[in-house]
mmCIF file as Biopython writes it, N, C-alpha, C and O atoms, coordinates in Angstrom:
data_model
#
loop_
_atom_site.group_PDB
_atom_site.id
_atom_site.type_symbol
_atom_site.label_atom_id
_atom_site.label_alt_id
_atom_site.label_comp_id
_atom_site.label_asym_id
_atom_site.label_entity_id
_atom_site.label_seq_id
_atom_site.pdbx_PDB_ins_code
_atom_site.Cartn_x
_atom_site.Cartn_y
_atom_site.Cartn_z
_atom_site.occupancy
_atom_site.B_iso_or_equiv
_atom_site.auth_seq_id
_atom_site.auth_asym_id
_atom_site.pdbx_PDB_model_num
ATOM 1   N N  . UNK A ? 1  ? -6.871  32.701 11.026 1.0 0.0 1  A 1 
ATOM 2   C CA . UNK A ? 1  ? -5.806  31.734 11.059 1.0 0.0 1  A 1 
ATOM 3   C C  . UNK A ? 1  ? -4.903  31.974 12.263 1.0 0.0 1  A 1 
ATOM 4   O O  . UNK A ? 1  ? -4.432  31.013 12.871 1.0 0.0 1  A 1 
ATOM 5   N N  . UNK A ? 2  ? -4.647  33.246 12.628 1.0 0.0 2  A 1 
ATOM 6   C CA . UNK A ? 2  ? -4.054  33.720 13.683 1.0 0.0 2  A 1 
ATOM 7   C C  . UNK A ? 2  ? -3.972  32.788 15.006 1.0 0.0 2  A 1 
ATOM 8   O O  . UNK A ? 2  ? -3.090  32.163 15.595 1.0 0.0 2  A 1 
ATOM 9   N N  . UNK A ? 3  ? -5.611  33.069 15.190 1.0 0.0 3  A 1 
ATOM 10  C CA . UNK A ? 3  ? -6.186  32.572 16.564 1.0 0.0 3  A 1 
ATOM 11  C C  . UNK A ? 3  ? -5.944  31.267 16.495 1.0 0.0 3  A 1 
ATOM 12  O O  . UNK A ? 3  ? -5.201  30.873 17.394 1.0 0.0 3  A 1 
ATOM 13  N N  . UNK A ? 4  ? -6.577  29.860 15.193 1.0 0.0 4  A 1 
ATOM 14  C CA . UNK A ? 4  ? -5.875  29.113 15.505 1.0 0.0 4  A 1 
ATOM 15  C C  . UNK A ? 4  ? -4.584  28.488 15.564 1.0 0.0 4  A 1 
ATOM 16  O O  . UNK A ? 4  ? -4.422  27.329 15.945 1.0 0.0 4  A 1 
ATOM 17  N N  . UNK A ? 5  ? -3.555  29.348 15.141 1.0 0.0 5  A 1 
ATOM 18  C CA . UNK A ? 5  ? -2.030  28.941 15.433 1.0 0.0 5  A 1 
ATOM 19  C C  . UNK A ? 5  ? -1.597  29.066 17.012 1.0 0.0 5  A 1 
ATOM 20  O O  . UNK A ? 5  ? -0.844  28.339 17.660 1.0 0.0 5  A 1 
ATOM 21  N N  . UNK A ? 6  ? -2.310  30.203 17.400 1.0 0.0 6  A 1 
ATOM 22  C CA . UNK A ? 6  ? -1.911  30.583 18.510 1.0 0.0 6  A 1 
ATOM 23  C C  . UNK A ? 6  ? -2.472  29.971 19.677 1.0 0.0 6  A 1 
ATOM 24  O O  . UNK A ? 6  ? -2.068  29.990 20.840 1.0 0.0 6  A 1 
ATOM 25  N N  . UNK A ? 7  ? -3.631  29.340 19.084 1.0 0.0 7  A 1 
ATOM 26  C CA . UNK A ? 7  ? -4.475  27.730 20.487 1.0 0.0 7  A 1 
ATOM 27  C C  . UNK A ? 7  ? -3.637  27.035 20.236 1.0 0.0 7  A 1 
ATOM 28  O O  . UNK A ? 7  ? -3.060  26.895 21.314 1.0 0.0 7  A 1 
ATOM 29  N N  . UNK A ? 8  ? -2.908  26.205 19.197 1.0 0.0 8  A 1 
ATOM 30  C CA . UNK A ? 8  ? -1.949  25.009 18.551 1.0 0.0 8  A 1 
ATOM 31  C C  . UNK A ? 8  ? -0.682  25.484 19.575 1.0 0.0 8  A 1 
ATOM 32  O O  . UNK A ? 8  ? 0.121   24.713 20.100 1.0 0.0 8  A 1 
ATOM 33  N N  . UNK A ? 9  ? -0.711  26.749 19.697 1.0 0.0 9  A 1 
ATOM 34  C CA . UNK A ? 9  ? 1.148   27.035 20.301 1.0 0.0 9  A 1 
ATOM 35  C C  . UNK A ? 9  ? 1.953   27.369 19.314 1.0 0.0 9  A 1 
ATOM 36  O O  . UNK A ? 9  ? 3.116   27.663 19.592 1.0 0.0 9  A 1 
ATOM 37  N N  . UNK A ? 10 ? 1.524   27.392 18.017 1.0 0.0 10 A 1 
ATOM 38  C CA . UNK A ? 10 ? 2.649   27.310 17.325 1.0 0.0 10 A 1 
ATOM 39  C C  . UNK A ? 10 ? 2.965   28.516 16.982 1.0 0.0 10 A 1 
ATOM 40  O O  . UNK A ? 10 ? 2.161   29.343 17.412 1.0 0.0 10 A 1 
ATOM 41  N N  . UNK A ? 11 ? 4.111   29.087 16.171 1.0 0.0 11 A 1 
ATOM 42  C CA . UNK A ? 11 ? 4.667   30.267 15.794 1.0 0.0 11 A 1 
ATOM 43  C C  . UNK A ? 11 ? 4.627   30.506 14.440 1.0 0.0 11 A 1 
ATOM 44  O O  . UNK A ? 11 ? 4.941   29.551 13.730 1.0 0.0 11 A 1 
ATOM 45  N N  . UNK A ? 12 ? 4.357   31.419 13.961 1.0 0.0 12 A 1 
ATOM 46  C CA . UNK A ? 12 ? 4.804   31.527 12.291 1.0 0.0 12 A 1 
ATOM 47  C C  . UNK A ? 12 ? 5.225   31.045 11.409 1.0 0.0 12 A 1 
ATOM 48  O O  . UNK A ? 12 ? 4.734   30.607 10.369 1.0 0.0 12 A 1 
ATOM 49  N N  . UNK A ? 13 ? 6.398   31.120 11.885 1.0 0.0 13 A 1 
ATOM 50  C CA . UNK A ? 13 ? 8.270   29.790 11.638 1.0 0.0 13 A 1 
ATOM 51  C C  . UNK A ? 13 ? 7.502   28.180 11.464 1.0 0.0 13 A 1 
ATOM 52  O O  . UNK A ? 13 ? 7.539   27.566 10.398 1.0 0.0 13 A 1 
ATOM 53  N N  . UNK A ? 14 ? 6.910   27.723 12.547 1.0 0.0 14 A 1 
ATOM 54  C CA . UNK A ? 14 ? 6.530   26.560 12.963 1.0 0.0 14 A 1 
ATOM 55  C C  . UNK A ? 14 ? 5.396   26.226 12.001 1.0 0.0 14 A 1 
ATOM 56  O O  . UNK A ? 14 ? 5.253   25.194 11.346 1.0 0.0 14 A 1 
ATOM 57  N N  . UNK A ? 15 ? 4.490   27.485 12.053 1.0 0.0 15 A 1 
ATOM 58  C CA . UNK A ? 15 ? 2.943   26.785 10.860 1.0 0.0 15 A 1 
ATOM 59  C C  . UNK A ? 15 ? 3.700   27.035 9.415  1.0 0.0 15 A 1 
ATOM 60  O O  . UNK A ? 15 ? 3.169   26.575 8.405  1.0 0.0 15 A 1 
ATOM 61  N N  . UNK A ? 16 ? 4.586   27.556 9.344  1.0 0.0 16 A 1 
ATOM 62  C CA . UNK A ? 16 ? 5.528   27.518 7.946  1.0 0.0 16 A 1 
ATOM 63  C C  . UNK A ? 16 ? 6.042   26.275 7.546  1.0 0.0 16 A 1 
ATOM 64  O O  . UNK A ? 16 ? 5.744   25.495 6.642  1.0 0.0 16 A 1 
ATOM 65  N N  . UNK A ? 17 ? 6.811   26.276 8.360  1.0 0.0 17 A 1 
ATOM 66  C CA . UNK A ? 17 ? 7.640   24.639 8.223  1.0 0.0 17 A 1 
ATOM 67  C C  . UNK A ? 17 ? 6.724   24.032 8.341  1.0 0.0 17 A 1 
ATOM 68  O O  . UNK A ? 17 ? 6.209   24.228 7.240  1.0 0.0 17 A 1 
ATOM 69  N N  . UNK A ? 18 ? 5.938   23.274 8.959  1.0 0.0 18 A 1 
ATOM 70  C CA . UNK A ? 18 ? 4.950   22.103 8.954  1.0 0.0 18 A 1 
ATOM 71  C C  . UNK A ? 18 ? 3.885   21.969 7.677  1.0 0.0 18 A 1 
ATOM 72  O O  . UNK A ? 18 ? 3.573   20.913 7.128  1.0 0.0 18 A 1 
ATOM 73  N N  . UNK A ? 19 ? 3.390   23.352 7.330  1.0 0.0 19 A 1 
ATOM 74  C CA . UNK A ? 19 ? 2.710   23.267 6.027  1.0 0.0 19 A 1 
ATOM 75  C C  . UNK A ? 19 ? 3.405   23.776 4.698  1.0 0.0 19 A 1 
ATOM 76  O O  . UNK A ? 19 ? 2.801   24.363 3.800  1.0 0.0 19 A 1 
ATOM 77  N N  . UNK A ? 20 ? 4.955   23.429 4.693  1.0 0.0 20 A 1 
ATOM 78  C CA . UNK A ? 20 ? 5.858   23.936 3.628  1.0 0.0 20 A 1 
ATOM 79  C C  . UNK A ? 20 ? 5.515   25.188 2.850  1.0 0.0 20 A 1 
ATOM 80  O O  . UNK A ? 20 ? 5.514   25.479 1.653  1.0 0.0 20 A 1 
ATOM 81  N N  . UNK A ? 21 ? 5.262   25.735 3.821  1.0 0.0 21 A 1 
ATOM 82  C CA . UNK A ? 21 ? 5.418   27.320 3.577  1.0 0.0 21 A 1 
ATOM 83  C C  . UNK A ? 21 ? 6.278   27.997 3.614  1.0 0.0 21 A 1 
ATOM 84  O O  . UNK A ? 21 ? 7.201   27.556 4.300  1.0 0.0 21 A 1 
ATOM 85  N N  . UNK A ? 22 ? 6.543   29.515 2.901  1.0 0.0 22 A 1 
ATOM 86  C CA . UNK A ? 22 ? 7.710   30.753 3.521  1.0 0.0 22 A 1 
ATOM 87  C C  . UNK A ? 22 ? 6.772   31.076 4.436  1.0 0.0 22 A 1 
ATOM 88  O O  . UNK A ? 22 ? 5.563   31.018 4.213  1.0 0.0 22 A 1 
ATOM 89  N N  . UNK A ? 23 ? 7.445   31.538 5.831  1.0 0.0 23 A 1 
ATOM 90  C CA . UNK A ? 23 ? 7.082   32.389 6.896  1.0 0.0 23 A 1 
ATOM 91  C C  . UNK A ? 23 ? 6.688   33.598 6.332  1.0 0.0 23 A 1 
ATOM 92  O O  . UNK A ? 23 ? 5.525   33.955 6.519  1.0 0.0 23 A 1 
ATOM 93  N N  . UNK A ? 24 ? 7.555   34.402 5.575  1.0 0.0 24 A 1 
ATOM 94  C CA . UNK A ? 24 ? 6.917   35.319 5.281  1.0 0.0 24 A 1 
ATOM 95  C C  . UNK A ? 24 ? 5.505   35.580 4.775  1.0 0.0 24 A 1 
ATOM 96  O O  . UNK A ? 24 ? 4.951   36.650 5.024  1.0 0.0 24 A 1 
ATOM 97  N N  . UNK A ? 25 ? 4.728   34.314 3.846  1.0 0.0 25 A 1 
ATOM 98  C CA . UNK A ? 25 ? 3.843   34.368 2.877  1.0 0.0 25 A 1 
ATOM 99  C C  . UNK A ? 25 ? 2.598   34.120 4.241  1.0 0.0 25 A 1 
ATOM 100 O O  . UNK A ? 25 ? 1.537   34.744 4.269  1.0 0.0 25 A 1 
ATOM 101 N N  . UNK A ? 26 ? 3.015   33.081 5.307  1.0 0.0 26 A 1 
ATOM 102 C CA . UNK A ? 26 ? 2.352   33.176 6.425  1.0 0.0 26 A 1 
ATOM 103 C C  . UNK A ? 26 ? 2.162   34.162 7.051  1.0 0.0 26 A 1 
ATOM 104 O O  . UNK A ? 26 ? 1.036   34.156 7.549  1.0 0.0 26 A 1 
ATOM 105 N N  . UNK A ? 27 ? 2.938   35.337 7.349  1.0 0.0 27 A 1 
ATOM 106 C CA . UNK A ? 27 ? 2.629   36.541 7.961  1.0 0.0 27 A 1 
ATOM 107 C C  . UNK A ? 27 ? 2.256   37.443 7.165  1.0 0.0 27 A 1 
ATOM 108 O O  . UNK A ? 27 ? 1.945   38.513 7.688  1.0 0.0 27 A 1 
ATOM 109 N N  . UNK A ? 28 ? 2.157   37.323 5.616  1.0 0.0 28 A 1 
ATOM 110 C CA . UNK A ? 28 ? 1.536   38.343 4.691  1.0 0.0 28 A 1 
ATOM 111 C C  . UNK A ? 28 ? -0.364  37.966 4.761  1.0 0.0 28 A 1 
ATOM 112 O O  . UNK A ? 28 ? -1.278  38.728 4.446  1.0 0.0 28 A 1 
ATOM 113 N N  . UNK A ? 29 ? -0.427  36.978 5.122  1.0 0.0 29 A 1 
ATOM 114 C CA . UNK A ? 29 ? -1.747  36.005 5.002  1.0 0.0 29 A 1 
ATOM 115 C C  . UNK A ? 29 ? -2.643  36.172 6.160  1.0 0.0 29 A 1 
ATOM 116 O O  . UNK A ? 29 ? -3.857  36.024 6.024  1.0 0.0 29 A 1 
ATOM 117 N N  . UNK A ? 30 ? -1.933  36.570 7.657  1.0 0.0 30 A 1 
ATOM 118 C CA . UNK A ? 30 ? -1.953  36.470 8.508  1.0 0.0 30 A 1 
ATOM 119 C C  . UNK A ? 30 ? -2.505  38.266 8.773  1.0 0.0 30 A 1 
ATOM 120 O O  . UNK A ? 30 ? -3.384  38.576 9.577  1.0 0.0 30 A 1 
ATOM 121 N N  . UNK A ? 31 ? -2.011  38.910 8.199  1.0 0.0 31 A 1 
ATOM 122 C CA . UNK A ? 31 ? -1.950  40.479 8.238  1.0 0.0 31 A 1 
ATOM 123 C C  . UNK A ? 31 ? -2.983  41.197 7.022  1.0 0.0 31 A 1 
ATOM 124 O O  . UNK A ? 31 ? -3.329  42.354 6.783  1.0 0.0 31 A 1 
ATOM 125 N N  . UNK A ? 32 ? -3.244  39.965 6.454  1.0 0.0 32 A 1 
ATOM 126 C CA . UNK A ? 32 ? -4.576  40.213 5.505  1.0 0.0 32 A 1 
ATOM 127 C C  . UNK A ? 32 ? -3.590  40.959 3.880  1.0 0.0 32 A 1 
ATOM 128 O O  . UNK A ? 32 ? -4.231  41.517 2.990  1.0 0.0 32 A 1 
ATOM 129 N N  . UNK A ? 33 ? -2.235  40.823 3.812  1.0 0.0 33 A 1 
ATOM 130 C CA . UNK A ? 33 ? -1.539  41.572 2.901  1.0 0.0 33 A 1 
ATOM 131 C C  . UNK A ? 33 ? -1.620  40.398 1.451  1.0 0.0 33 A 1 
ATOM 132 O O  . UNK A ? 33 ? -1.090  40.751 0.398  1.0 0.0 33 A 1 
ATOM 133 N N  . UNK A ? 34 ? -2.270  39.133 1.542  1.0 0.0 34 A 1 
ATOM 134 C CA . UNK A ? 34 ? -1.740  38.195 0.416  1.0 0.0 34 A 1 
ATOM 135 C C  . UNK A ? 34 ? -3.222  37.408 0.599  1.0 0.0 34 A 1 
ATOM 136 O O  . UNK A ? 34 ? -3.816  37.332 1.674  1.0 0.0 34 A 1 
ATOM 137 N N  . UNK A ? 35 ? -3.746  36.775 -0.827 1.0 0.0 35 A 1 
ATOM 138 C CA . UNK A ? 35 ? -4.726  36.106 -0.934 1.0 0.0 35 A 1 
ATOM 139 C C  . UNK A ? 35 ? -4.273  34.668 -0.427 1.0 0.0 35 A 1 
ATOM 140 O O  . UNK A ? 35 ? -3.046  34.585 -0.359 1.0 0.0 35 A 1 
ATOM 141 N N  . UNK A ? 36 ? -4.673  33.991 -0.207 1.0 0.0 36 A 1 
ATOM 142 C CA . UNK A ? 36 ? -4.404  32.543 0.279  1.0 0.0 36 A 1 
ATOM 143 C C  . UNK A ? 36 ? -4.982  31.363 -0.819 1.0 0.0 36 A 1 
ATOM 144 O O  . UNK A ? 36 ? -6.177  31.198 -1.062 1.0 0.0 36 A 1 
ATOM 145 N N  . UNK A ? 37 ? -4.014  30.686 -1.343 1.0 0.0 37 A 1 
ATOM 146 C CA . UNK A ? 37 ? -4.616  29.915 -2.381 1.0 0.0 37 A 1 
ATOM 147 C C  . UNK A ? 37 ? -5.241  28.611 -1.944 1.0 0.0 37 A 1 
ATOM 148 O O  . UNK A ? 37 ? -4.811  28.013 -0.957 1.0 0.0 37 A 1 
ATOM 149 N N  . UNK A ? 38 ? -6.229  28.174 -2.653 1.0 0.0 38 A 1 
ATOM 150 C CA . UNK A ? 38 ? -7.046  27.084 -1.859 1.0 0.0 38 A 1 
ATOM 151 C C  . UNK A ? 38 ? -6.271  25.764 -1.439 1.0 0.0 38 A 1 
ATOM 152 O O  . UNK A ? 38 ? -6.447  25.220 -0.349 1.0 0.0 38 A 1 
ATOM 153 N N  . UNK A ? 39 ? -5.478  25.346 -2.323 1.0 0.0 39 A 1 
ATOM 154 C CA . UNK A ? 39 ? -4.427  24.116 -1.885 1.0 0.0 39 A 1 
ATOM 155 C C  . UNK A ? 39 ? -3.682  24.346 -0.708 1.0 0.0 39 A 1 
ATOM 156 O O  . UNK A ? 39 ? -3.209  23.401 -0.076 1.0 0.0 39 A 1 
ATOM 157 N N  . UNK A ? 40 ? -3.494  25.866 -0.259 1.0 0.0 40 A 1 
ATOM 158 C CA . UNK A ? 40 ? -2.317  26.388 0.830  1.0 0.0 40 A 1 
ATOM 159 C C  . UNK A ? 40 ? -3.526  26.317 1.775  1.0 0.0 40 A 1 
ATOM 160 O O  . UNK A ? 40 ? -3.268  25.663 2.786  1.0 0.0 40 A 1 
ATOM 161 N N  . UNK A ? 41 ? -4.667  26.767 1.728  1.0 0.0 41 A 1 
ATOM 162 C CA . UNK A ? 41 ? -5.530  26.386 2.792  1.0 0.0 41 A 1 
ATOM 163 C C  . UNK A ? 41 ? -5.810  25.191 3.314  1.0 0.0 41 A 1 
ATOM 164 O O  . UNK A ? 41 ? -6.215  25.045 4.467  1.0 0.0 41 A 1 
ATOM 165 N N  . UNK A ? 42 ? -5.593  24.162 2.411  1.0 0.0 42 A 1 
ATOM 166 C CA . UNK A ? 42 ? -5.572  22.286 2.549  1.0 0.0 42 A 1 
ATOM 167 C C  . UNK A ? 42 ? -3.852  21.975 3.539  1.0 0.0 42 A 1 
ATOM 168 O O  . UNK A ? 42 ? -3.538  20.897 4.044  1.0 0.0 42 A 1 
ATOM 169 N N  . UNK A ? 43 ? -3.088  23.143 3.565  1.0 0.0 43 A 1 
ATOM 170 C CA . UNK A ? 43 ? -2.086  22.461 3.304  1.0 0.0 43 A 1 
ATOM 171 C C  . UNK A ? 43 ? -1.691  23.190 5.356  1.0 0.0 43 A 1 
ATOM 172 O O  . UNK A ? 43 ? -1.217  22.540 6.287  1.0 0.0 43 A 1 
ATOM 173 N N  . UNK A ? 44 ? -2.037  24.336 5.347  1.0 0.0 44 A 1 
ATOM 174 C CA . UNK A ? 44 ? -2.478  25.212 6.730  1.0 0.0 44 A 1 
ATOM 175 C C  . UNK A ? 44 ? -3.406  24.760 7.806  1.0 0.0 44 A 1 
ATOM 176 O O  . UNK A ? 44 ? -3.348  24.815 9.035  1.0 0.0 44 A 1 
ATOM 177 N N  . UNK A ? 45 ? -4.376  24.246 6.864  1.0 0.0 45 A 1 
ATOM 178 C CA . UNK A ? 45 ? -5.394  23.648 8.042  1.0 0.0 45 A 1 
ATOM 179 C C  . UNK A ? 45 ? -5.159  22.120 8.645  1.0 0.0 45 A 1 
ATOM 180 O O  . UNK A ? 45 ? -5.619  21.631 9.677  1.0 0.0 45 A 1 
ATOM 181 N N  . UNK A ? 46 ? -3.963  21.321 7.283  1.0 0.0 46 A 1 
ATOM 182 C CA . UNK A ? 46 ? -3.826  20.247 8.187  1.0 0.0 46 A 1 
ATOM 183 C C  . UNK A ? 46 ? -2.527  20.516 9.220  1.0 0.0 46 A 1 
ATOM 184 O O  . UNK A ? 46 ? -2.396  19.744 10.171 1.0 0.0 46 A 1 
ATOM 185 N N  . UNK A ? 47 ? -1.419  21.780 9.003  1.0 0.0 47 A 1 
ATOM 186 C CA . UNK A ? 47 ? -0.762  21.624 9.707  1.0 0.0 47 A 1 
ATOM 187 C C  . UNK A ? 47 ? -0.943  22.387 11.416 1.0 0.0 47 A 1 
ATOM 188 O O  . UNK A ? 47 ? -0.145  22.527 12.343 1.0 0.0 47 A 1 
ATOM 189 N N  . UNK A ? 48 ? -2.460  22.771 11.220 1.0 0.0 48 A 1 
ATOM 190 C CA . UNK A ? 48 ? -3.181  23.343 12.572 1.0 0.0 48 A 1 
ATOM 191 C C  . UNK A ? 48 ? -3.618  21.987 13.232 1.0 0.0 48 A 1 
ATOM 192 O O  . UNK A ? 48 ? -3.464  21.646 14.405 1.0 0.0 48 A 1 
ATOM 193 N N  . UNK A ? 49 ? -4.186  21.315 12.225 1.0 0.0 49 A 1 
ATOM 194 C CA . UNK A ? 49 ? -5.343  20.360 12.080 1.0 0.0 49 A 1 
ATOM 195 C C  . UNK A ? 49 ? -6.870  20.648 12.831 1.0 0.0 49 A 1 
ATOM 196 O O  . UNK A ? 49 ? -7.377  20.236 13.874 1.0 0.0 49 A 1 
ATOM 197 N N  . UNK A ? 50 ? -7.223  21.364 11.985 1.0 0.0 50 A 1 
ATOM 198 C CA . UNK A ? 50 ? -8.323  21.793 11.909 1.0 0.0 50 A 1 
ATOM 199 C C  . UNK A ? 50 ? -9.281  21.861 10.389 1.0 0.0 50 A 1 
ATOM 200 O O  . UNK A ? 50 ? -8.592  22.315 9.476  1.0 0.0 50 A 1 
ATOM 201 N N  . UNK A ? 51 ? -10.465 21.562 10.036 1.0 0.0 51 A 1 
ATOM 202 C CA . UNK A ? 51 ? -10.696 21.769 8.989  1.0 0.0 51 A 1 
ATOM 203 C C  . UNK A ? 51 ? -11.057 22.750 7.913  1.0 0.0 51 A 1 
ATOM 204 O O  . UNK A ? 51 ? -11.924 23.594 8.137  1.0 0.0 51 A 1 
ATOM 205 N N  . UNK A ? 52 ? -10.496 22.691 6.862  1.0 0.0 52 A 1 
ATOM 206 C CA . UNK A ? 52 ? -9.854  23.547 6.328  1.0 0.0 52 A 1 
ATOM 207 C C  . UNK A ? 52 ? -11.498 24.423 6.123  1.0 0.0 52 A 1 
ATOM 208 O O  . UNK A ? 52 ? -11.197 25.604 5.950  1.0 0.0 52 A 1 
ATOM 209 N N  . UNK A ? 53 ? -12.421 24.337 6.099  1.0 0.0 53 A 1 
ATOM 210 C CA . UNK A ? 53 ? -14.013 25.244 6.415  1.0 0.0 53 A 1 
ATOM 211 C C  . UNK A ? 53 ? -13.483 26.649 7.211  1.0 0.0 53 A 1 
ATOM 212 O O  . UNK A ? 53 ? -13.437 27.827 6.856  1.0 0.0 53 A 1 
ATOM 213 N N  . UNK A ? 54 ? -13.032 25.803 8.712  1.0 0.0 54 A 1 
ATOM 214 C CA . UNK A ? 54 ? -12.706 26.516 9.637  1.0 0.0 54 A 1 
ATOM 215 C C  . UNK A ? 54 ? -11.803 27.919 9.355  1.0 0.0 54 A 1 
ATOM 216 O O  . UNK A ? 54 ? -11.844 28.885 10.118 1.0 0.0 54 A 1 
ATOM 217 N N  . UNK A ? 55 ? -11.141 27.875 8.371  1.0 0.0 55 A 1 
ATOM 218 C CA . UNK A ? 55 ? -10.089 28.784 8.289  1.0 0.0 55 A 1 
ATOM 219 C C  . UNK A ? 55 ? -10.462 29.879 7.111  1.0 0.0 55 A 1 
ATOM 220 O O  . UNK A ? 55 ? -9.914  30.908 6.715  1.0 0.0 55 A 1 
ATOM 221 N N  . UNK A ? 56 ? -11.812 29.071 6.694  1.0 0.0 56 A 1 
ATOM 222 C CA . UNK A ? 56 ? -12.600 30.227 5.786  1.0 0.0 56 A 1 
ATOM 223 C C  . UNK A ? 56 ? -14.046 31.111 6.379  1.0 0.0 56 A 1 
ATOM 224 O O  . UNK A ? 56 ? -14.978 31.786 5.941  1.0 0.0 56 A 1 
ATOM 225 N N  . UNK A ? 57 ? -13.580 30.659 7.481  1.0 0.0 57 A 1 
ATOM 226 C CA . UNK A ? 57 ? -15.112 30.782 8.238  1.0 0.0 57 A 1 
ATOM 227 C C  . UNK A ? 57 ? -14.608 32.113 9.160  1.0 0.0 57 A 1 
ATOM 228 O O  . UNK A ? 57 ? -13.490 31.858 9.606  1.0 0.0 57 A 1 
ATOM 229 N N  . UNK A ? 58 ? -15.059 33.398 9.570  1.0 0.0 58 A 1 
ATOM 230 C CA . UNK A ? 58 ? -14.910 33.640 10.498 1.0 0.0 58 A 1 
ATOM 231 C C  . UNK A ? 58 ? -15.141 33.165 11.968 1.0 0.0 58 A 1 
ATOM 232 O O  . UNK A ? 58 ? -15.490 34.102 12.687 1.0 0.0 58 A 1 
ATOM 233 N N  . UNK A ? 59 ? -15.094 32.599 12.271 1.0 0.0 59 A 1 
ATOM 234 C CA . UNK A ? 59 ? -15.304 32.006 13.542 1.0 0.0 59 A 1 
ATOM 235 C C  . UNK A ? 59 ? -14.293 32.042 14.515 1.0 0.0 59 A 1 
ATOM 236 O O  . UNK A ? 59 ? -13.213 32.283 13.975 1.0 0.0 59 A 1 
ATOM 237 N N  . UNK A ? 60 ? -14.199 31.890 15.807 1.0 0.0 60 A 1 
ATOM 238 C CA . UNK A ? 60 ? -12.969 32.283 16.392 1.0 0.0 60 A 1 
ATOM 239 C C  . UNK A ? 60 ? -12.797 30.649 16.783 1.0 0.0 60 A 1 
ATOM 240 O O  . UNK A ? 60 ? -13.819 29.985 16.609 1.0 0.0 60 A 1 
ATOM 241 N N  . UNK A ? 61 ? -11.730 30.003 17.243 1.0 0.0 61 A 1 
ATOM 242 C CA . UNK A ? 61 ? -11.355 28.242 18.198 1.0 0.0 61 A 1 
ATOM 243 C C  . UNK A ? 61 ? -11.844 28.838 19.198 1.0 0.0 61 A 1 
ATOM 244 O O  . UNK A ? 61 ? -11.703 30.057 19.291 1.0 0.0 61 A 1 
ATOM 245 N N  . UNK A ? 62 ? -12.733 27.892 20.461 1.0 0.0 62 A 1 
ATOM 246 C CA . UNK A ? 62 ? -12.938 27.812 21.553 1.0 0.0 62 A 1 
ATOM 247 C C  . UNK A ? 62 ? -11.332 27.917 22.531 1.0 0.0 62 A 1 
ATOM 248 O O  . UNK A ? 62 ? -10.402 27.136 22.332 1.0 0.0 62 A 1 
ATOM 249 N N  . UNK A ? 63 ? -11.304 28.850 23.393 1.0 0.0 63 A 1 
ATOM 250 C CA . UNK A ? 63 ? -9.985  28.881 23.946 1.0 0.0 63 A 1 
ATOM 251 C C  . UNK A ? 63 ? -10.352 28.784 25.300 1.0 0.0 63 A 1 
ATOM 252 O O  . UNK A ? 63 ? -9.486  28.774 26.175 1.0 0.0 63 A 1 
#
């Protein structure tokens, strides 16, 4: 999820707010510290916009 926030530009703060998230629960998710629930993955991948596969997939975004 990292990699694609960080092709998007966006910040923590930013993929928080856009997918009505706490920042924090984003950087617990992000750091591998919190499971990610499947609706928050619907809700992350549209505010990357990317599909939400992608964010279960290891795969890295083309950069």
């Amino acid at each position: 999820m990292r990699a694609f926030r960080k092709q998007v530009g966006m910040t923590q703060e930013q993929l928080a707010a856009s997918a009505g998230l706490h920042v924090t629960y984003v950087n617990e998710i992000e750091r591998g510290k919190r499971n990610v629930a499947i609706d928050n993955i619907g809700r992350i991948a549209e505010a990357l916009n990317v599909a939400p596969a992608l964010l279960l997939s290891s795969a890295e975004p083309d950069l």
